[in-house]
N, C-alpha and C positions, 0 to 999 in steps of 0.2 A: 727960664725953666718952667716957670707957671702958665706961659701960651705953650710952647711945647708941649705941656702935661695937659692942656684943654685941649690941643689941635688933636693927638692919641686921642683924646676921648672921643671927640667929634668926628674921628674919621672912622671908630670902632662902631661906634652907635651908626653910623654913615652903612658899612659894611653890613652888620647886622641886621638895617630894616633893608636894606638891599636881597638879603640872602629871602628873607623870609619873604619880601612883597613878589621872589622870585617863585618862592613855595606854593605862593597862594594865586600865583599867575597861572601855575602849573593845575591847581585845583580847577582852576574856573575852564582851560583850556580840557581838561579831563570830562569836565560836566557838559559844554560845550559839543565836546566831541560825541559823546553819547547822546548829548540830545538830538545830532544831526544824524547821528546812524539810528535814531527810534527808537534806543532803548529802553527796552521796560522798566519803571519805577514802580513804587509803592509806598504809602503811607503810615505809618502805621505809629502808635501813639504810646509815649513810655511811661513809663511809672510817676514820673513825676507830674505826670498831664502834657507834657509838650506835643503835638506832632510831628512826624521827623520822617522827611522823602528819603528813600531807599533807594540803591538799583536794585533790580529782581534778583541780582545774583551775587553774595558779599564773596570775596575771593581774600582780602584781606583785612585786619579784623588790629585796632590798637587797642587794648584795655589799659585802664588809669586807675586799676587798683586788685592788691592782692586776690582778693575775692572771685572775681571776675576772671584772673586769670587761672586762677584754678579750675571755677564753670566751663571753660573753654574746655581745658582739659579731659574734663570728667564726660563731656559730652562728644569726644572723638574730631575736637576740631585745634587741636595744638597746630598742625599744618597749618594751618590758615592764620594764625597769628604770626603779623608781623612786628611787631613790638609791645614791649608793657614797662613797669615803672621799675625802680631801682627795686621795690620791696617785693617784688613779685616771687617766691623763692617755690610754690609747690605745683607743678612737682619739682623736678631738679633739670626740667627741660627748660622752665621758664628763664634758670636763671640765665641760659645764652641767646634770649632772645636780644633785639637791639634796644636798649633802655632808652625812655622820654624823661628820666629825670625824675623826681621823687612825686607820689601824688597830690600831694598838695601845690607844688607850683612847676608842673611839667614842662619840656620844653614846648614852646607853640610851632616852632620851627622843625625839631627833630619829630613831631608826630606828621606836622603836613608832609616831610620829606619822604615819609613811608607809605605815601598815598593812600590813605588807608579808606576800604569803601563803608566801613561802619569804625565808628570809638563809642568804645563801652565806657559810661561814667559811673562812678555812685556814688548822691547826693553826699550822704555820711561822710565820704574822703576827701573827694573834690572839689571845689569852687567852684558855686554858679557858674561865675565869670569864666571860666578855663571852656567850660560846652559854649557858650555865651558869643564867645573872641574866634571858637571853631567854627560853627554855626554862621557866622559872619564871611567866614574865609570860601565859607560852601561844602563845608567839611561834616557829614551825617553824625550826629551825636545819640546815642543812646543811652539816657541816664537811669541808674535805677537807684528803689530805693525801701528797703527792707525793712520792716520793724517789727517781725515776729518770724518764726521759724517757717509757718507756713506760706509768709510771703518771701525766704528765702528760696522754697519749694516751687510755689510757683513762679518764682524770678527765674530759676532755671527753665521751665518750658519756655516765657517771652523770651530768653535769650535762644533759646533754640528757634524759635520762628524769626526772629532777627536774620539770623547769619544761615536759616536753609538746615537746619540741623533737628528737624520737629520729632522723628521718629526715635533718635537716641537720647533725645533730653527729654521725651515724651517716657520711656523706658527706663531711664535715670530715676525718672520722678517719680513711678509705680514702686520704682524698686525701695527708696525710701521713705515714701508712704507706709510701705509694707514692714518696714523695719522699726518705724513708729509706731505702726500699731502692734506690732507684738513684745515692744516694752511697755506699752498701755496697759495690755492684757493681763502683761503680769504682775504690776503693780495696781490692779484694781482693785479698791476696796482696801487699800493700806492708808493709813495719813501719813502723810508728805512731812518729812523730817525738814525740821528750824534751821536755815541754815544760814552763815555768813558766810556769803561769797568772795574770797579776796582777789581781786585785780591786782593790787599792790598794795604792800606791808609793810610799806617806807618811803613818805607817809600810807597809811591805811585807808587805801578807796576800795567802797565795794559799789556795787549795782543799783541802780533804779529799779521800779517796779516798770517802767517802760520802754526797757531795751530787749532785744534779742533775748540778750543771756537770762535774763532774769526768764523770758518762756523755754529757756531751753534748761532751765532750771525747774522749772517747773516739770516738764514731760521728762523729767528723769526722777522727777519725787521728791522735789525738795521745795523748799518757800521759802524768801529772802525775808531775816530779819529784818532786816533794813526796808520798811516800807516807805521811802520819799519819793517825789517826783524828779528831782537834779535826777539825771541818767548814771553821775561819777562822782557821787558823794562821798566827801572826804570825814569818817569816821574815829569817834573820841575811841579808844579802847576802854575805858572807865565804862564806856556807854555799853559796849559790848559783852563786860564782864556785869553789867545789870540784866541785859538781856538773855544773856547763857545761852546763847547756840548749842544745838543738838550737834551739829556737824560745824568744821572748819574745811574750807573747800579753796584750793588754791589751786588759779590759772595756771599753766606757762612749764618751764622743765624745773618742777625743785625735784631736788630730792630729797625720797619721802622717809626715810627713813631719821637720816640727818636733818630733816626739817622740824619734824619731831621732837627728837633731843634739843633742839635748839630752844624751841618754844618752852619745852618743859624744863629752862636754863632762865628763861628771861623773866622779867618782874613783870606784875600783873598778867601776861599770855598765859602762865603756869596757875594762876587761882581761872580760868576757863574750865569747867568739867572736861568738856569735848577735849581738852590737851591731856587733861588728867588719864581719860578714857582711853584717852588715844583714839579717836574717833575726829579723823582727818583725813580728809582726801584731797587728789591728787587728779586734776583734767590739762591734756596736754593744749598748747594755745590754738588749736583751732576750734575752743571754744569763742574764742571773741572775732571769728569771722566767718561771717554768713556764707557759707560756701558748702559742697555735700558732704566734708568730712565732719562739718558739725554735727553729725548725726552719729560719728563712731564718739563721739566725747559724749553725746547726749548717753548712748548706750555702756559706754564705760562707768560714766557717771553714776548712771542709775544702778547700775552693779553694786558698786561701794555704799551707797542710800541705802539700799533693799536688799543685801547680799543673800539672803533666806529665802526673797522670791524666787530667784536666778539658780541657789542652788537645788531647790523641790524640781524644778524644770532639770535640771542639770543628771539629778539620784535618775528622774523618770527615762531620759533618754536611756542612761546605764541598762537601770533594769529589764528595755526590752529587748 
């Protein structure tokens, strides 16, 4: 039973590098081909610093992470994706694209098999090693890699120059620029309300001073209590009720009103002013992903921080 049970394995793994050395036959014979008919390449250099040979013309497009698939989207190039990862979910076109498997360890075999002439990586999701094993196979890698909102912003134009899409990701980007600065404008000259960011509430992690959120926290008017370096520190509530947050700011779908009474149920959450106050809010999750809709969370956000700025703007439209 025990060689029978090695032989199935040996002929499984037998099968398997078979399937994929046939994948990446098909790469090299794709590359091949193009280079005997002359085709135009191009170099061009990603965010992480790698260089990375292009054809002139991406026709098919794998991303390896939610982020990424949404850019795609937002900049008029869904067509052109051929596959993305299981967690790919917005918009709701993604979700029937053909899945590689989850982003941390994708198939290598189901991406080669989609020929794909760019993969979108980023560093934050992905394993080196996944660009690394591609790259190897002859397979173009694009990784990117975001650590503040405005290099979310300009992630969006390199990804438009990538895949041939410059003028609508070029206009994506004015557009929320534009929307940036007139939540700027009107939070000027307010101070930026104390706030405890929660990720999760069980256990209780909130944000670093040097992720995304914590800047998109920031351009909505608020400052993280929590000033550490860790990105996802995991936080005492003893510590929190020393520090008394202005605001309680929770990711993801709670609901807000029932989240509420809970808090103002539980031990120590209920001695927080901000509970007492009721002075909590509510950003839906694509706050914790670098993509364009972080900007309606940014703008919701700032709503609930500054409610007073938004409604002076709000009487003046009225009254003219």
């Amino acid at each position: 039973m025990r060689r029978l049970m090695r032989t199935r394995k040996m002929i499984g793994r037998a099968l398997a590098l078979a399937a994929l050395t046939s994948a990446m036959l098909s790469v090299g014979e794709r590359t091949a081909t193009a280079a005997s008919r002359g085709d135009a390449t191009r170099v061009v250099v990603d965010e992480t610093g790698r260089r990375v040979t292009l054809p002139a013309e991406v026709h098919r497009i794998v991303s390896l992470a939610p982020n990424l698939t949404e850019t795609i989207y937002a900049i008029g190039a869904g067509a052109r994706l051929a596959g993305d990862t299981d967690f790919c979910d917005v918009p709701d076109e993604a979700k029937s694209k053909p899945h590689v498997g989850a982003p941390i360890n994708p198939s290598l075999e189901a991406i080669v098999a989609l020929k794909p002439d760019v993969v979108l990586a980023s560093a934050s999701i992905n394993w080196p090693a996944t660009a690394d094993a591609l790259l190897k196979m002859g397979v173009p890698v694009y990784t990117t890699d975001p650590h503040s909102v405005d290099d979310m912003i300009a992630g969006i134009a390199n990804i438009g120059e990538v895949i041939g899409a410059d003028a609508a990701a070029n206009s994506l980007v004015a557009g929320l620029r534009a929307r940036l600065a007139a939540v700027e404008e009107k939070l000027a000259g307010r101070t930026p309300r104390r706030v405890l960011l929660i990720v999760w509430d069980d256990p209780l992690i909130s944000i670093g001073k040097h992720t995304f959120i914590a800047d998109a926290l920031r351009l909505s008017g608020g400052a993280s209590v929590i000033d550490v370096e860790q990105n996802w520190p995991h936080v005492g509530l003893e510590h929190v009720v020393r520090l008394q947050p202005e605001f309680l700011v929770f990711t993801g779908d709670h609901g807000e009103a029932s989240k509420l009474d809970e808090l103002r149920e539980k031990k120590v959450w209920r001695e927080l002013e901000a509970v007492k106050a009721g002075r909590v809010a509510f950003i839906s999750g694509e706050v914790n992903r670098p993509a364009p809709k972080l900007i309606d969370a940014i703008e919701n956000l700032a709503k609930q921080l500054h409610p007073d700025a938004f409604a002076k703007s709000a009487d003046a439209g009225g009254a003219r």
